[in-house]
PDB file of N, H, CA, C and O in Angstrom:
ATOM      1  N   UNK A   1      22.911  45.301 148.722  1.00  0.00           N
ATOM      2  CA  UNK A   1      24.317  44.986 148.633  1.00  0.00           C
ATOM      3  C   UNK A   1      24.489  43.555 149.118  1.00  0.00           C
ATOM      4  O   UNK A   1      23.773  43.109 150.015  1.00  0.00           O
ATOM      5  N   UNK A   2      25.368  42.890 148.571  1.00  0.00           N
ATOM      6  H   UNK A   2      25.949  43.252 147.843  1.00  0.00           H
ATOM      7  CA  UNK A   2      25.380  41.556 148.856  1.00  0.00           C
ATOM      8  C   UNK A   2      26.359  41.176 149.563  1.00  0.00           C
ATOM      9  O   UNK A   2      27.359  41.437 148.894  1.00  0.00           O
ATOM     10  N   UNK A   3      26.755  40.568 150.823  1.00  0.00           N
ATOM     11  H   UNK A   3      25.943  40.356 151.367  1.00  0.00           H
ATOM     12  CA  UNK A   3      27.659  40.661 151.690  1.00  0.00           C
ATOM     13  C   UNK A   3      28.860  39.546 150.999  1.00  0.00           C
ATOM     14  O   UNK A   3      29.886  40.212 151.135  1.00  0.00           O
ATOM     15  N   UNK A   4      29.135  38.687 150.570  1.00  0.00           N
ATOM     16  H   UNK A   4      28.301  38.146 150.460  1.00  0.00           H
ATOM     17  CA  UNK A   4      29.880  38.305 149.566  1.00  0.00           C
ATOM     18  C   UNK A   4      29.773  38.009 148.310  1.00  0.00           C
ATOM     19  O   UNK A   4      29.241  37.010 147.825  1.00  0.00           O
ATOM     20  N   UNK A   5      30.408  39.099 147.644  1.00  0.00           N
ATOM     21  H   UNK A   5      30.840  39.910 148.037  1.00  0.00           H
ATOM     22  CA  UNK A   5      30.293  39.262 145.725  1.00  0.00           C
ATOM     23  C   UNK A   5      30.452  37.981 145.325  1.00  0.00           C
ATOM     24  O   UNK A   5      31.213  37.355 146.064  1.00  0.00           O
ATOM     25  N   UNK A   6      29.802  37.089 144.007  1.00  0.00           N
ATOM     26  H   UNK A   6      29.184  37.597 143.407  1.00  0.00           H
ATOM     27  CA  UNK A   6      30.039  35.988 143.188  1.00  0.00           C
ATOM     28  C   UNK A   6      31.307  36.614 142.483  1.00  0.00           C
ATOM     29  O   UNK A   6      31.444  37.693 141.906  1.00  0.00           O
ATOM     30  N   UNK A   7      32.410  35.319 142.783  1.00  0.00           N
ATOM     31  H   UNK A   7      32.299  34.443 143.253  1.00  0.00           H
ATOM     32  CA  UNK A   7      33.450  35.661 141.945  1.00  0.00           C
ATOM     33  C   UNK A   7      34.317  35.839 142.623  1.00  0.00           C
ATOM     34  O   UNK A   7      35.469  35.521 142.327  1.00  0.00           O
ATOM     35  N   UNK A   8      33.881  36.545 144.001  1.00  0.00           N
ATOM     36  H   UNK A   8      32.945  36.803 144.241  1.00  0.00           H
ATOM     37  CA  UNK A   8      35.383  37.445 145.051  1.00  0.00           C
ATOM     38  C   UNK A   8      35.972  35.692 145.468  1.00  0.00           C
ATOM     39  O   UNK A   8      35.209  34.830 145.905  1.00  0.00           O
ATOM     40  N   UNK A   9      37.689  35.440 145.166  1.00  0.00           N
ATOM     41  H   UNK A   9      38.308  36.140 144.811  1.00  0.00           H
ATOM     42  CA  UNK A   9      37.978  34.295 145.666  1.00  0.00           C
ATOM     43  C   UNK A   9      38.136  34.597 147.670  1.00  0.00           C
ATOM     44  O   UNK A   9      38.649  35.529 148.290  1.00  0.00           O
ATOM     45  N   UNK A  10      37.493  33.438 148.106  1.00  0.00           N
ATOM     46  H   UNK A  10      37.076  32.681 147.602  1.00  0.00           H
ATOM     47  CA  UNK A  10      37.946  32.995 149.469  1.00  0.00           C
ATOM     48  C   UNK A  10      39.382  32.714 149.469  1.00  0.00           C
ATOM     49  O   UNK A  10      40.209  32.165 148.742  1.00  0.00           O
ATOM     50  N   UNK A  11      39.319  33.427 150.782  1.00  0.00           N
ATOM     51  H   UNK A  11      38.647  33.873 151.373  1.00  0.00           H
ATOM     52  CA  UNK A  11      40.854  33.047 151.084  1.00  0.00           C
ATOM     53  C   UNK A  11      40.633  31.359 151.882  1.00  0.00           C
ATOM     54  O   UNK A  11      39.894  30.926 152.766  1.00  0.00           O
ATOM     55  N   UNK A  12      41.675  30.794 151.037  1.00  0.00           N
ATOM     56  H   UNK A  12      42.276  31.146 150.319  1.00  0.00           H
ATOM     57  CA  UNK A  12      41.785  29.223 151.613  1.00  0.00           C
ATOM     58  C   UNK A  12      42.153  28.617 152.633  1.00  0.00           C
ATOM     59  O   UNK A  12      42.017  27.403 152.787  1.00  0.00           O
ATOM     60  N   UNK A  13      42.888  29.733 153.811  1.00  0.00           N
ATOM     61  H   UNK A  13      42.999  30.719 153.687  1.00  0.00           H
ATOM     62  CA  UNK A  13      43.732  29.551 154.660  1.00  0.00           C
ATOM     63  C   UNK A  13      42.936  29.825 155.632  1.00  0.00           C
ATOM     64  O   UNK A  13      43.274  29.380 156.729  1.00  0.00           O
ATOM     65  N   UNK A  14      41.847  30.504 155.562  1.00  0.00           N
ATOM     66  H   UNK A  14      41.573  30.865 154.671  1.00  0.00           H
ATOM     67  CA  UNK A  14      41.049  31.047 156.545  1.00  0.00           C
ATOM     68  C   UNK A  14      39.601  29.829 156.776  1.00  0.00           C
ATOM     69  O   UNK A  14      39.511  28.949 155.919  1.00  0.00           O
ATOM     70  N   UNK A  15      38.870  29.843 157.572  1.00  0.00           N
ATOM     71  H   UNK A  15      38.942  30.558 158.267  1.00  0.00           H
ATOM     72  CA  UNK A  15      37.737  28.722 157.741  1.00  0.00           C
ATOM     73  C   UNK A  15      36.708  29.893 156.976  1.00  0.00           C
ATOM     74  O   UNK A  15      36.919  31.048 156.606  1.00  0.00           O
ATOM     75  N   UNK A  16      35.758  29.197 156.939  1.00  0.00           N
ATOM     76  H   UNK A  16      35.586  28.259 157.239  1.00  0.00           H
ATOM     77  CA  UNK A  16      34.473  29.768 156.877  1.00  0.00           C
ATOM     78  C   UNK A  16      33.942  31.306 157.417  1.00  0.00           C
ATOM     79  O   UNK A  16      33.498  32.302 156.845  1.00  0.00           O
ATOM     80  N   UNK A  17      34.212  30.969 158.722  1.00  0.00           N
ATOM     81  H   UNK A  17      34.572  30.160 159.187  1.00  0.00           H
ATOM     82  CA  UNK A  17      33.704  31.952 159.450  1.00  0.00           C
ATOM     83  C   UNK A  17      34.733  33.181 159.330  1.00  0.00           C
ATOM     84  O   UNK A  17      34.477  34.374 159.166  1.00  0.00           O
ATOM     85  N   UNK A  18      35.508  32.778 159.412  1.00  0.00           N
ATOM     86  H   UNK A  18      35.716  31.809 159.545  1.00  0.00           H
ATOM     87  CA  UNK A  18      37.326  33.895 159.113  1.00  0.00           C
ATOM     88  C   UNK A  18      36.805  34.858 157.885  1.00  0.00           C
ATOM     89  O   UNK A  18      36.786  36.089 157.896  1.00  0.00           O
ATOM     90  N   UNK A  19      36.405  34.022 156.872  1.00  0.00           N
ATOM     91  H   UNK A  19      36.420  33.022 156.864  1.00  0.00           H
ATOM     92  CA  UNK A  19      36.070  34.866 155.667  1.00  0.00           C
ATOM     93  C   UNK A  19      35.014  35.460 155.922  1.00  0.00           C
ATOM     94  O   UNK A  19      35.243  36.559 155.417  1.00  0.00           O
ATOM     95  N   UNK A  20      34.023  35.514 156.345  1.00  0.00           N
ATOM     96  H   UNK A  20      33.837  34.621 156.755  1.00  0.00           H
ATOM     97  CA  UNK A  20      32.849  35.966 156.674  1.00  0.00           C
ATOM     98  C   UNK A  20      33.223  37.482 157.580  1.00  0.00           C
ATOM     99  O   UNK A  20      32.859  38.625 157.303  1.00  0.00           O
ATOM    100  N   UNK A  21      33.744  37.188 158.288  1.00  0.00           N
ATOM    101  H   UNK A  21      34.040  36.260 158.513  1.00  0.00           H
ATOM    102  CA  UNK A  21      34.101  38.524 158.977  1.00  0.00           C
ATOM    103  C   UNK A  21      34.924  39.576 157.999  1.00  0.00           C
ATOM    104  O   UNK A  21      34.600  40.712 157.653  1.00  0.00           O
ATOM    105  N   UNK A  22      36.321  38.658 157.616  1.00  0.00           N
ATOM    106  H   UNK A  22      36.584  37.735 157.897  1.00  0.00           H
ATOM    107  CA  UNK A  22      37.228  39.517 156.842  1.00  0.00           C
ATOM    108  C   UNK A  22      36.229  39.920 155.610  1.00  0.00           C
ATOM    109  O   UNK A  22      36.900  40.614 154.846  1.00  0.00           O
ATOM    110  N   UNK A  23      35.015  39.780 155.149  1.00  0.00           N
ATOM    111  H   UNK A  23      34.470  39.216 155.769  1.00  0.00           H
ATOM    112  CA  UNK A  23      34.259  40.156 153.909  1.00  0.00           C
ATOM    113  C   UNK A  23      33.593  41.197 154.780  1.00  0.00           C
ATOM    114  O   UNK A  23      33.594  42.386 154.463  1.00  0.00           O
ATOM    115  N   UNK A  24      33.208  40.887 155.525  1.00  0.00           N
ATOM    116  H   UNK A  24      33.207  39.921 155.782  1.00  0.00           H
ATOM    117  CA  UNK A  24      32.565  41.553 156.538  1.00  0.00           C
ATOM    118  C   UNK A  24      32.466  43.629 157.048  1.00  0.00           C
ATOM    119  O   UNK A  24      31.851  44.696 157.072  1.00  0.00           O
ATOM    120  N   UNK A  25      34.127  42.514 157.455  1.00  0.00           N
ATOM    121  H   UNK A  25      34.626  41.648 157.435  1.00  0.00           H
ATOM    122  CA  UNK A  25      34.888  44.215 157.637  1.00  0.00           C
ATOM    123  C   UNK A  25      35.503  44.837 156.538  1.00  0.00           C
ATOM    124  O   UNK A  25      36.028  45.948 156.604  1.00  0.00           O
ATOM    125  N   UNK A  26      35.445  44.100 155.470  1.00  0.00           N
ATOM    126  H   UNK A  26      35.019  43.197 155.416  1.00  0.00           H
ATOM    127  CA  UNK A  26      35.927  44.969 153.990  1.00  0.00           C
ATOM    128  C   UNK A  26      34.713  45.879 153.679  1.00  0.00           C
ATOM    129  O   UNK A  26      34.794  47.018 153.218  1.00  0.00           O
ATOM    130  N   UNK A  27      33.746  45.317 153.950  1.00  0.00           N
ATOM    131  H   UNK A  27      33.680  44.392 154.324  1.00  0.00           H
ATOM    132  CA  UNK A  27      32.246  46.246 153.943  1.00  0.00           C
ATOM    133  C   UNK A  27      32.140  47.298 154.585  1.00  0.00           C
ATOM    134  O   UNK A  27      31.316  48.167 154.303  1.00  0.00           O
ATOM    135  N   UNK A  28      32.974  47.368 155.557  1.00  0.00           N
ATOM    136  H   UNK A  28      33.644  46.662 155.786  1.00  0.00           H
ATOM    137  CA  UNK A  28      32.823  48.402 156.688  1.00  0.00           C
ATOM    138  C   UNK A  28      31.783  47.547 157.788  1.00  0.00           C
ATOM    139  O   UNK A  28      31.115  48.429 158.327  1.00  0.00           O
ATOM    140  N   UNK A  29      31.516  46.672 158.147  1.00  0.00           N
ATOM    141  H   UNK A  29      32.059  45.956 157.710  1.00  0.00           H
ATOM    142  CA  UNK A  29      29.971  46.330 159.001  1.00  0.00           C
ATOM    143  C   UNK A  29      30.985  45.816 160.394  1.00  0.00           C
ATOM    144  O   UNK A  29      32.038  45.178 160.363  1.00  0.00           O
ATOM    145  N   UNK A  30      30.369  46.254 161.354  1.00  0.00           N
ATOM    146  H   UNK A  30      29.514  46.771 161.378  1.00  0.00           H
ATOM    147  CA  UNK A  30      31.110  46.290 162.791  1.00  0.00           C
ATOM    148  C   UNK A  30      30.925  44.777 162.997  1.00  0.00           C
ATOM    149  O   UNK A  30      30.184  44.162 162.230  1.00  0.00           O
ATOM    150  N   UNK A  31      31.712  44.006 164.229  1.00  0.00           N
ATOM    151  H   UNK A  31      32.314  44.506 164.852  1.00  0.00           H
ATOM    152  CA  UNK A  31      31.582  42.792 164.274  1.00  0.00           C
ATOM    153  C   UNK A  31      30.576  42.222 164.572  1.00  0.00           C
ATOM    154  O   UNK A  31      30.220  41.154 164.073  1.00  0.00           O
ATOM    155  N   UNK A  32      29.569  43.264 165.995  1.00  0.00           N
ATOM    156  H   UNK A  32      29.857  44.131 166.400  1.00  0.00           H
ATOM    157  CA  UNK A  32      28.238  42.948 166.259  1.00  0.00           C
ATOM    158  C   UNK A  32      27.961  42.644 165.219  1.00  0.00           C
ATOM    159  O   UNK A  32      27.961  41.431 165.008  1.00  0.00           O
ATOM    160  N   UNK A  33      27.571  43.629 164.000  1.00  0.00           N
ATOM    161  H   UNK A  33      27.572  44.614 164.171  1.00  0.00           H
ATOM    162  CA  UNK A  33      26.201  43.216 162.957  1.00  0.00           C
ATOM    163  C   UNK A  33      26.832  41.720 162.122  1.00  0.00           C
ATOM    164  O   UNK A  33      26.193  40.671 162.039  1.00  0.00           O
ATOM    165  N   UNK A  34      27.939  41.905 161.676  1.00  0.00           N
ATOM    166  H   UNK A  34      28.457  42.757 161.743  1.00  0.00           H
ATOM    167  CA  UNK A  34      28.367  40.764 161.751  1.00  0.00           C
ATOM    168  C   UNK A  34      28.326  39.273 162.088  1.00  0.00           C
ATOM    169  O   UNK A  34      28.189  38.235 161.439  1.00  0.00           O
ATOM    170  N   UNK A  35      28.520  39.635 163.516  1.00  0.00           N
ATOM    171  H   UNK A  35      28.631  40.477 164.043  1.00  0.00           H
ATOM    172  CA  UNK A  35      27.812  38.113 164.478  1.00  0.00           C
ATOM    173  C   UNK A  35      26.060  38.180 163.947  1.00  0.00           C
ATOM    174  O   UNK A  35      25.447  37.196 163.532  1.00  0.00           O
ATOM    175  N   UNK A  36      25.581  39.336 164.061  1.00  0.00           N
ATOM    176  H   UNK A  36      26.078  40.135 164.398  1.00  0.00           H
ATOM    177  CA  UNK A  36      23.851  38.844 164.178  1.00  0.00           C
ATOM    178  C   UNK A  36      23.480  38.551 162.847  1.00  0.00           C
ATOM    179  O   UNK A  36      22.338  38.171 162.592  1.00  0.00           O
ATOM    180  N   UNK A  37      24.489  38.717 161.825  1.00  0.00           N
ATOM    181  H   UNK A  37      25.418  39.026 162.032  1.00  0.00           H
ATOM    182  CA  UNK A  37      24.376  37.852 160.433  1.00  0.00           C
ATOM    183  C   UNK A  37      24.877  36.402 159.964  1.00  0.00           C
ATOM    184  O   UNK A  37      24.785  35.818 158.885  1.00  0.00           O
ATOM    185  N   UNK A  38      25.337  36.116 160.968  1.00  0.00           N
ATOM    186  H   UNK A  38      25.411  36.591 161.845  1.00  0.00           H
ATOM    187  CA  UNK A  38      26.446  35.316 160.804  1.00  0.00           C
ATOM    188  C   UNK A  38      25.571  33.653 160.444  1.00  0.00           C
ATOM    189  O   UNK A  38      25.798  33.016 159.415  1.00  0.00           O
ATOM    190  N   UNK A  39      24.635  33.220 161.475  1.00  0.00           N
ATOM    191  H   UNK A  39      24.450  33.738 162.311  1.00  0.00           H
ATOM    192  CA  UNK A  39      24.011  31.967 161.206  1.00  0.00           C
ATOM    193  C   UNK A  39      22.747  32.454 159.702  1.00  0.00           C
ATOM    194  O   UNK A  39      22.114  31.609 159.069  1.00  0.00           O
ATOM    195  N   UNK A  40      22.700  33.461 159.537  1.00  0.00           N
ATOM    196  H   UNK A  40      23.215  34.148 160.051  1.00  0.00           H
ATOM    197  CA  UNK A  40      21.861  33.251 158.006  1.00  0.00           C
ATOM    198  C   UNK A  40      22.539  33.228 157.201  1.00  0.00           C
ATOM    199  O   UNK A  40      22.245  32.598 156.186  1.00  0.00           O
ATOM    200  N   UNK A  41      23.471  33.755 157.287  1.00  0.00           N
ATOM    201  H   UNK A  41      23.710  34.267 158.112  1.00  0.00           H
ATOM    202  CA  UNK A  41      24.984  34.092 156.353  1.00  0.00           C
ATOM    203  C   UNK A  41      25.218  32.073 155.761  1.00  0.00           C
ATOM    204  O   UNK A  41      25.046  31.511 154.680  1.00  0.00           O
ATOM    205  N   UNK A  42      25.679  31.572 157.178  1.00  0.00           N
ATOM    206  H   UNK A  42      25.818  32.029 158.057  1.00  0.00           H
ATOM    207  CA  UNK A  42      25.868  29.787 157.231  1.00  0.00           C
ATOM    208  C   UNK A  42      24.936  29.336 156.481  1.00  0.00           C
ATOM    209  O   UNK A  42      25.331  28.985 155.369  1.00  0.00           O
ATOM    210  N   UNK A  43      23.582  29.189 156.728  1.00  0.00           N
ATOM    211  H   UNK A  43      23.261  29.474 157.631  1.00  0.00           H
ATOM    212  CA  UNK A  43      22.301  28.643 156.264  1.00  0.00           C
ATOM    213  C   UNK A  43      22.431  28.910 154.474  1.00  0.00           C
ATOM    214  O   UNK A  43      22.499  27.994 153.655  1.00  0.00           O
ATOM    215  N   UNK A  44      22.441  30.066 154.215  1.00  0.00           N
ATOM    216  H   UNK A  44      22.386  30.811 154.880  1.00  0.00           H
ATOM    217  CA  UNK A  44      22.402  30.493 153.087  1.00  0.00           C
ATOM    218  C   UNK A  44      23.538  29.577 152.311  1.00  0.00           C
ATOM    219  O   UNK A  44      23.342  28.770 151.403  1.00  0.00           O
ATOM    220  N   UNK A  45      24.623  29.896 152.859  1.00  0.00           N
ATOM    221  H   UNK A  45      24.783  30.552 153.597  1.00  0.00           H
ATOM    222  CA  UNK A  45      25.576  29.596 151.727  1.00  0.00           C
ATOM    223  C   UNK A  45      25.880  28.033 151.642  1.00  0.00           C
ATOM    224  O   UNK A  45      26.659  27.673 150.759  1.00  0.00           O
ATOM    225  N   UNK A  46      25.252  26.948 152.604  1.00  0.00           N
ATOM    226  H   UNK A  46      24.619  27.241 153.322  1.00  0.00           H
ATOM    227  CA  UNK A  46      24.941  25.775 152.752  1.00  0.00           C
ATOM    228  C   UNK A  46      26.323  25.343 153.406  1.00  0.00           C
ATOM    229  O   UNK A  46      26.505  24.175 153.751  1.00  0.00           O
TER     230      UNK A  46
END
């Protein structure tokens, strides 16, 4: 499963990291796993 779908628009109002969570918790994934995804999550998406 891919933690943000190609295509799903970002919300613009939010930073980076804002969306990352709010995609996050649309997944259901608690904030811990969240945080411990969070800098590959960055890396990845450049």
């Amino acid at each position: 499963m891919s933690f943000i779908e190609l295509g799903v628009g970002l919300q613009p109002e939010f930073t980076g990291r804002e969306n990352i969570f709010l995609y996050g918790a649309l997944l259901g994934l608690p904030r811990t796993e969240i945080k411990k995804k969070l800098n590959s999550i960055i890396e990845f998406s450049g």
